[in-house]
C-alpha positions in Angstrom: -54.9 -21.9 -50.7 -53.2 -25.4 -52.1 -53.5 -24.7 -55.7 -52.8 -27.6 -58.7 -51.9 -26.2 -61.5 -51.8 -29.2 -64.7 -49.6 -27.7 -67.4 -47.0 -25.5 -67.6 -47.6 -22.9 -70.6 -47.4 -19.4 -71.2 -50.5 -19.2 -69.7 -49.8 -21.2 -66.6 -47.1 -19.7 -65.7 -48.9 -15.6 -65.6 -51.4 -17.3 -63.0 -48.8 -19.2 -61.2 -46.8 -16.3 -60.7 -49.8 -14.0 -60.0 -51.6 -16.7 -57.6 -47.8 -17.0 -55.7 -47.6 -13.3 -55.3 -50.9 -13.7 -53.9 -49.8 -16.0 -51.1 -51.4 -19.4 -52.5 -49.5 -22.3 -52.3 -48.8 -23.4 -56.7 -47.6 -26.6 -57.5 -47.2 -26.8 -61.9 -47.4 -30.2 -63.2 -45.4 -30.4 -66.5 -43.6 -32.9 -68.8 -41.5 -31.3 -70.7 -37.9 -31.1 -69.4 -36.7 -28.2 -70.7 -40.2 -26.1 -69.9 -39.8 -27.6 -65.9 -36.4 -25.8 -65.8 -37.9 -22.6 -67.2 -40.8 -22.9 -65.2 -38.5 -22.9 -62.2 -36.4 -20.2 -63.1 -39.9 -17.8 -63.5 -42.2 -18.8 -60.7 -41.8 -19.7 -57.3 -43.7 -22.4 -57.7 -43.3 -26.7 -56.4 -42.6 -28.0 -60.2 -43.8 -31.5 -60.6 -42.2 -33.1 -64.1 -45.1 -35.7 -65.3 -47.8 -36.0 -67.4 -51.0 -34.5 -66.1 -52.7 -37.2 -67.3 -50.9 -39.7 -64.9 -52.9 -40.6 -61.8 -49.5 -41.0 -59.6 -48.1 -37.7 -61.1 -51.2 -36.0 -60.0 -51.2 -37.8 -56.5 -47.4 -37.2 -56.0 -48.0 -33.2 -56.7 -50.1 -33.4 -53.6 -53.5 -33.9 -55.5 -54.9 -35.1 -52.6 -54.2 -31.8 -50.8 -55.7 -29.5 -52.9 -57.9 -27.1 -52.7 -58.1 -26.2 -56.2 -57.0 -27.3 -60.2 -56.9 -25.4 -63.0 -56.1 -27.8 -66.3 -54.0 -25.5 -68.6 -52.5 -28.2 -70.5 -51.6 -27.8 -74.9 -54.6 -30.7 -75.0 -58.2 -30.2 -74.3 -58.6 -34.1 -73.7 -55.8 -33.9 -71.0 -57.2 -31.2 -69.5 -60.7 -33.1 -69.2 -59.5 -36.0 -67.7 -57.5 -34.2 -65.3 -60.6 -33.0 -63.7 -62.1 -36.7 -64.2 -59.0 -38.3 -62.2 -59.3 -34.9 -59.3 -62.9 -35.5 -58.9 -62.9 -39.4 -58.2 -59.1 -39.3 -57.1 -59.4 -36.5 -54.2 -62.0 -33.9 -52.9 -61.3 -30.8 -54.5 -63.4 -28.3 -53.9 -62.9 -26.2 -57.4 -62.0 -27.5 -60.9 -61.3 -25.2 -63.8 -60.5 -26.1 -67.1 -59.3 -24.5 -70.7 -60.5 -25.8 -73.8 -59.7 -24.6 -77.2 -62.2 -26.9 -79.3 -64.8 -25.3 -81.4 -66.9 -28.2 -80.2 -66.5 -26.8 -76.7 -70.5 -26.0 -75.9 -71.1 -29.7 -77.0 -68.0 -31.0 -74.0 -69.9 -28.5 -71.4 -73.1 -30.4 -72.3 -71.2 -34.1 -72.0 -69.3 -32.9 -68.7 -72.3 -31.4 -67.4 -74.9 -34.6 -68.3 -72.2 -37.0 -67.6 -71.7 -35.6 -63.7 -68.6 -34.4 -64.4 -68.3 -31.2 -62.9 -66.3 -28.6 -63.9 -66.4 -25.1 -61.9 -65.0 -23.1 -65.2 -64.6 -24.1 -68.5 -62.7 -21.3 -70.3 -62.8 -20.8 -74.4 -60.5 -18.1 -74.9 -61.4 -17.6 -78.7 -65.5 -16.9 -77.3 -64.1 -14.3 -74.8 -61.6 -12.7 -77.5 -64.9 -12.5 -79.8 -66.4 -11.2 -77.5 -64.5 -8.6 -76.5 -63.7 -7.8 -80.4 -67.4 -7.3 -81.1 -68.3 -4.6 -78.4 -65.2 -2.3 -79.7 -65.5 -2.8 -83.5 -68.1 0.2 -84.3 -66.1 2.9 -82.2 -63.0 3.5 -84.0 -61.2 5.6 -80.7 -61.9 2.8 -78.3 -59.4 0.1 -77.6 -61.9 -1.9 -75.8 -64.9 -1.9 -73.3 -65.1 -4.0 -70.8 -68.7 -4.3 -68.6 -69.2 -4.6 -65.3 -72.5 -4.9 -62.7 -74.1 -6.8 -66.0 -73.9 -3.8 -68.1 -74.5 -1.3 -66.3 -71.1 0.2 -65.9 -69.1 0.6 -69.2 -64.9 1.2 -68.9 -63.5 2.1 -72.1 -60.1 2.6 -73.3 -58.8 5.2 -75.9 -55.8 6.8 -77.0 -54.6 10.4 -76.4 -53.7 12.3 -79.7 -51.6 15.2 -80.7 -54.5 16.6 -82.3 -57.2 15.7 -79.6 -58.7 18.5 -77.3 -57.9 17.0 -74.8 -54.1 17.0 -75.3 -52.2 18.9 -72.5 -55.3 19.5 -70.3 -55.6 18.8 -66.7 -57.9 16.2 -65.1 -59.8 18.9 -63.4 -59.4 21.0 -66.5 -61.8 18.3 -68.1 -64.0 18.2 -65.0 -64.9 21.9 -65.5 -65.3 21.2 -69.1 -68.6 19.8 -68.3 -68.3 16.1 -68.8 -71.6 13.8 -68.4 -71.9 13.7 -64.6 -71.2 9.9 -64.1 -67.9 10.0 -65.4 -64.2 9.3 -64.5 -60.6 8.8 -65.9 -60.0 5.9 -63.8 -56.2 4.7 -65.4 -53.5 6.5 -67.4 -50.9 4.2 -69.4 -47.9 6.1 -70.5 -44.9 4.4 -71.9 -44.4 1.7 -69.3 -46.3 3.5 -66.2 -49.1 3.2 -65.0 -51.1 6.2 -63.2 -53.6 5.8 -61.0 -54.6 10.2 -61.9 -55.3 13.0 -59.5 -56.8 16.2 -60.9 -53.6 17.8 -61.2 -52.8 15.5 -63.5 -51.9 16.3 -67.5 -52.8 14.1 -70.2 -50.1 14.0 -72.9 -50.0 12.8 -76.7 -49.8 8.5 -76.4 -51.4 8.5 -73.4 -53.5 5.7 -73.0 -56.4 6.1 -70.9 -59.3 4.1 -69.7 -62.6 6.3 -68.7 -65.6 4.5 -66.7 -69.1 6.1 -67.0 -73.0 4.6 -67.0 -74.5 2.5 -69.9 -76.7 5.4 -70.3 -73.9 8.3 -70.6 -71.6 6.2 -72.6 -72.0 7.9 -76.2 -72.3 11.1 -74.4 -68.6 10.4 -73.5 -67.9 9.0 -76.1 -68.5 13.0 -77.8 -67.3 14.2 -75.2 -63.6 13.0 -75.5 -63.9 13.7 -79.1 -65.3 9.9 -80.3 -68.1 8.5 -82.4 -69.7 5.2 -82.8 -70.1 4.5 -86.7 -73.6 4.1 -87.1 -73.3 1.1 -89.2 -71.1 -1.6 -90.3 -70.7 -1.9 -93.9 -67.8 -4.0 -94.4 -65.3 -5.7 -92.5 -62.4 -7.6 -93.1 -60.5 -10.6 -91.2 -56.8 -12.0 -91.5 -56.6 -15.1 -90.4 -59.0 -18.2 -90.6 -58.4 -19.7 -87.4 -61.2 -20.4 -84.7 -61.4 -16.9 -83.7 -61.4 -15.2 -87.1 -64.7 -17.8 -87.8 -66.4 -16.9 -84.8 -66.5 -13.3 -85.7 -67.6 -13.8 -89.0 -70.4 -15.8 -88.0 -71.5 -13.2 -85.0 -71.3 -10.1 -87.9 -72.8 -12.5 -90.7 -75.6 -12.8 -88.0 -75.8 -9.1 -87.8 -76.1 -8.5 -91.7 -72.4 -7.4 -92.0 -70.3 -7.9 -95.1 -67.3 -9.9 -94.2 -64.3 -10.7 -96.2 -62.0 -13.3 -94.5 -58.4 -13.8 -96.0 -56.4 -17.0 -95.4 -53.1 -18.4 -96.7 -53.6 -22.1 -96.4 -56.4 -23.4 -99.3 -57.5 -26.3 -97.7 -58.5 -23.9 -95.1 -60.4 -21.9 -97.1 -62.4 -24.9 -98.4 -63.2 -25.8 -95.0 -64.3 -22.3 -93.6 -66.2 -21.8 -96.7 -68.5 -24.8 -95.6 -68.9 -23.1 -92.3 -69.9 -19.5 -93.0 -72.9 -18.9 -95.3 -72.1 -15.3 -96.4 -68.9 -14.5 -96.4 -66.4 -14.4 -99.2 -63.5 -16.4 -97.9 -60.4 -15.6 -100.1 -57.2 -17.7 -100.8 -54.8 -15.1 -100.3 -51.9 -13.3 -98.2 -54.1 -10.4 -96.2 -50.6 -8.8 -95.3 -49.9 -8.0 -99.1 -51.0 -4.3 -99.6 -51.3 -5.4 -103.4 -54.1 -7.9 -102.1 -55.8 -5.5 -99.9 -55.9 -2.3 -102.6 -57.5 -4.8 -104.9 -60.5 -5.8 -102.4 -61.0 -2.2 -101.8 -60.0 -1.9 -98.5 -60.1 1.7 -98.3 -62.7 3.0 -96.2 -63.7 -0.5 -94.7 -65.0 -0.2 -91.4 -62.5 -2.4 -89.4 -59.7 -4.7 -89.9 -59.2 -7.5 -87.6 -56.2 -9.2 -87.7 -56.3 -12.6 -85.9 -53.7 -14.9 -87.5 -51.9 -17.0 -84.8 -48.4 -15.3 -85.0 -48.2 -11.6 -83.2 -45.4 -10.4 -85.8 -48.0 -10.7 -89.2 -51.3 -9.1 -87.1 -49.0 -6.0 -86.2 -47.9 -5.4 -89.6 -51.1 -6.3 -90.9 -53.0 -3.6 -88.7 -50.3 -0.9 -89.7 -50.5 -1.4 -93.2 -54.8 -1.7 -92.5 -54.6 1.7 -90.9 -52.4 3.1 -93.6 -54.2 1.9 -96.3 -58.0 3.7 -94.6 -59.5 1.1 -92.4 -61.2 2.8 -90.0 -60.7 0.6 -86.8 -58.6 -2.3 -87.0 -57.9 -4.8 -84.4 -54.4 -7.5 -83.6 -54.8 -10.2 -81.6 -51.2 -10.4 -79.3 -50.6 -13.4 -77.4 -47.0 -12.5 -76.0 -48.0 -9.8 -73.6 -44.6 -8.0 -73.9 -46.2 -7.1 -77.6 -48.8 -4.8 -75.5 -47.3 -1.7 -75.4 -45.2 -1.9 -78.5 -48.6 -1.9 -80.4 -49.8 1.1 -78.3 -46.8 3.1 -79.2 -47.0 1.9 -82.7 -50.5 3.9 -82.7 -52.9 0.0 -83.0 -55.6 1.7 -80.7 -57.2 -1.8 -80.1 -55.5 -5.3 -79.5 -57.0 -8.2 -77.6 -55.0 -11.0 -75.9 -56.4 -14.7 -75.6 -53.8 -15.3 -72.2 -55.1 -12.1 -70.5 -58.6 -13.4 -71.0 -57.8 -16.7 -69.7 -56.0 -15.2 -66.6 -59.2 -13.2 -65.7 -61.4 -15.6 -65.8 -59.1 -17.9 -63.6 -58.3 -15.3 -61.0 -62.3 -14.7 -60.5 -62.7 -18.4 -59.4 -59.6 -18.2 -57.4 -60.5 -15.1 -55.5 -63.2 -14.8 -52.5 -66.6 -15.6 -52.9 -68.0 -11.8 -53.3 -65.6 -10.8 -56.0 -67.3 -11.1 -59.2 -65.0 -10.0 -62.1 -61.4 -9.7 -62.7 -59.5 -7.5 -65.9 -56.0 -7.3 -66.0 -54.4 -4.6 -68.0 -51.0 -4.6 -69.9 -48.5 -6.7 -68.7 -50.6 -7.6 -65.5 -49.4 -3.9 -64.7 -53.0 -3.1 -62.6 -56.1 -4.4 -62.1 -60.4 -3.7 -62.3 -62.3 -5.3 -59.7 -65.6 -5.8 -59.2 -67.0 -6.7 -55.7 -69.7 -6.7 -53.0 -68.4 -5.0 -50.2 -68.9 -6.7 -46.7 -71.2 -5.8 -44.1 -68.3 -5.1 -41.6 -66.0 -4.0 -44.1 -64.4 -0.7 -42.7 -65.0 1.0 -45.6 -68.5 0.6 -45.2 -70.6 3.2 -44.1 -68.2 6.0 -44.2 -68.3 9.1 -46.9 -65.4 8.5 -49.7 -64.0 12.0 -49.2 -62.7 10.9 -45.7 -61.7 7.2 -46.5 -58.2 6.9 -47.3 -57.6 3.8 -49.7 -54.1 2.8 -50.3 -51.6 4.8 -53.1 -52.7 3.2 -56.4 -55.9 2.5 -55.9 -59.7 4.6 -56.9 -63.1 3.7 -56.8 -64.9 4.1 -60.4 -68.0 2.7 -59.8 -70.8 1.9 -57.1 -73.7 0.1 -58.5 -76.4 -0.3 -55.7 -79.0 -3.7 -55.2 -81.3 -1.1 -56.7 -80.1 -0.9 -59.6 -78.5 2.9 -59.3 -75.1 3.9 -60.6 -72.8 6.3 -59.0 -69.6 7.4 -60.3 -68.1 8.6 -57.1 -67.0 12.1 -56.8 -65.9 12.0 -53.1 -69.4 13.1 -51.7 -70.8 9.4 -51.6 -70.9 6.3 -49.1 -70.3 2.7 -49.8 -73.2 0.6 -48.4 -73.2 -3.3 -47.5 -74.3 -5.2 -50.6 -73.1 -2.6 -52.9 -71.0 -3.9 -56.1 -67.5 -1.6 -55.8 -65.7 -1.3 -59.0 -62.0 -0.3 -57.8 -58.8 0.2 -59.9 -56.0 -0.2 -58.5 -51.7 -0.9 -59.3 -51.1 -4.9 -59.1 -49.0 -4.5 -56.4 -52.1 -2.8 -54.1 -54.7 -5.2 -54.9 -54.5 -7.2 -52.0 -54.5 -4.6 -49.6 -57.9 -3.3 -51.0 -59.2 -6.6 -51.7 -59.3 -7.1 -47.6 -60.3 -4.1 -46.7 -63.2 -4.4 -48.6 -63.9 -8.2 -47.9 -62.9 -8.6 -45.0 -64.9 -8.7 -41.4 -63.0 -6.8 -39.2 -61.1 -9.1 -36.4 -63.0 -9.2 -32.5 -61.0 -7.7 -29.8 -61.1 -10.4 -27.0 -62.0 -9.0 -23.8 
């Protein structure tokens, strides 16, 4: 595929480099000098220096060609009319664009009314409070990520020195009687990644990501040693960016009391207009001084979404040290990742990794229908329907044999039944496969389980 890519950020560049690996075609449109020559020194991609606004910029990128743009400029109203100029200018077939506006339901409503179509328009802050929202009453759980519209739940948590779990086996947990629809699908440790086996031991910092059933999920949750707090009382947030509002409206909403802490005071003046219940302080949320005196001992969770990395992780140490019991850092330089991890900051959320799933779903076949990347784009969860002539199809797990690096977690049939495979099950046309799987095997199993299998001519 002839991909367009308008704008050469952080962000940019990790799907430019993921959708080259991937054997598309990428061609970055970018203005900046300097950030054309980096561009070209980290992807193996055409770079096209210009504005992305610029009609003959766009046309000498090969526009016209394209199969696909994604508009990942700095500027929302660049990345709008890029898609304005693709859809009149050339025949495009998909058009996906970021915007980081709060207004950004009120621009789908004027793209949408105004027959400008748009494919994806991706809100990183939404999918980052999102995400923060469905982790912040289990203390354990880095995060949980959904897939077949609910009904399968993946969940991350660390391993401790004091867990039960802590030096057993795989199949040592398997004979502990865990809920029946239940698997370790990923281990993180240090920098690798294990796809696990049964002989497999899970050590003290392992990271590990378990998938079960909607229904089984707080029986897993005890299982592993975890409990959901039955209530939020109080909850604080660093930060009063976009993101840190949009939580504290969604846990005003739920009757939650918020405290939000931010440095600049014409900030504060502003948010306070914004959010009807919660106390908006002028003051420096990384000061332990500051944080003893609100009482933050015993708070239920501490989110720490300031815009630089460096305050959130020193914020969610101090958090934790001081007796919050969850707290939360929003990283946006992915080399951060496993730093927290080690650094014991169970949960952490990423607004580029969110913007590179989302992208990747659009850019992938028609039957895939979700996309999370883990880590340093280190593996992969994938939700698909499998294909009629799939060769996986039809036959019983126990005698398929998928490529190193890669396990099925999940089969969620048309009918609505979940089955957390344990070898003894067979993948039917039409089911939804969730598969995990090293970055470097996702292709392999993405055809396989998409693709129609070639004729033989006679």
């Amino acid at each position: 595929m002839r991909i367009l890519v308008a704008g050469g950020v952080q962000v940019a560049a990790l799907v430019a480099a993921r959708l080259v690996r991937e054997g598309n075609e990428v061609v970055i449109v970018e203005q900046n000098p300097e950030r054309c020559s980096e561009l070209e020194e980290i992807v193996d991609a055409k770079v096209v220096r210009g504005s992305g606004a610029s009609i003959r910029t766009l046309h000498e990128a090969g526009l016209g060609d394209s199969e696909m743009l994604i508009a990942l400029t700095s500027e929302d109203q660049v990345n709008v009319l890029v898609c304005l100029i693709a859809q009149v200018e050339s025949n495009v077939k998909v058009k996906v664009a970021r915007l980081r506006t709060h207004e950004v339901e009120h621009w789908r409503r004027i793209c949408r009314e105004g027959g400008l179509h748009i494919d994806l328009i991706i809100h990183p802050e939404t999918e980052i409070a999102d995400r923060i929202l469905r982790v912040v009453r289990v203390p354990g759980v880095s995060d949980i990520i959904d897939f077949a519209e609910g009904r399968v739940k993946l969940f991350g948590m660390n391993i401790d020195s004091n867990s039960w779990t802590s030096g057993e086996t795989v199949e040592d947990l398997d004979r502990a009687g865990p809920p029946k629809n239940s698997l370790i699908a990923l281990i993180f440790r240090g920098q690798q990644v294990i796809i696990p086996h049964g002989a497999e031991v899970l050590r003290p910092g392992d990271h590990v990501y378990i998938v079960t059933t909607v229904q089984e999920l707080e029986e897993v949750y005890r299982f592993m040693g975890l409990r959901s707090q039955e209530s939020l009382d109080r909850v604080f947030i660093l930060g009063g960016k976009q993101v840190g509002i949009l939580v504290a409206e969604k846990l005003e909403q739920q009757g939650v009391s918020v405290k939000l802490f931010e440095r600049d005071g014409e900030r504060c003046r502003k948010i306070s207009q914004i959010l009807k219940k919660t106390m908006v302080l002028h003051a420096d949320g990384t000061e332990e001084a500051t944080l003893m005196e609100e009482n933050i001992e015993g708070v239920s969770a501490f989110l720490a979404l300031t815009s630089h990395d460096e305050d959130n992780l020193i914020a969610s140490l101090l958090a934790r040290k001081l007796g919050a019991k969850k707290v939360v850092a929003l990283i946006n330089r992915l080399n951060y990742l496993p730093m927290a991890q080690r650094l014991g900051i169970n949960t952490t959320v990423s607004p580029r990794l969110a913007a590179v799933d989302r992208i990747l779903q659009f850019v992938r076949k028609g039957r895939v229908i979700s996309v999370t990347t883990f880590r340093e784009e280190e593996a992969e969860a994938i939700e698909l329907i499998a294909a009629a002539g799939s060769k996986y199809v039809g036959k019983n797990l126990k005698e398929v044999k998928f490529p190193r690096g890669a396990i099925v977690g999940a089969i969620a049939r048309p009918n609505g039944e979940v089955i957390v495979p344990r070898g003894q099950v067979t993948i039917q046309a039409g089911d939804r496969v969730i598969f995990f799987a090293l970055e470097n095997t996702v292709p392999l199993l993405e055809s396989a389980f998409l693709h129609e299998p070639k004729k033989e001519h006679a």
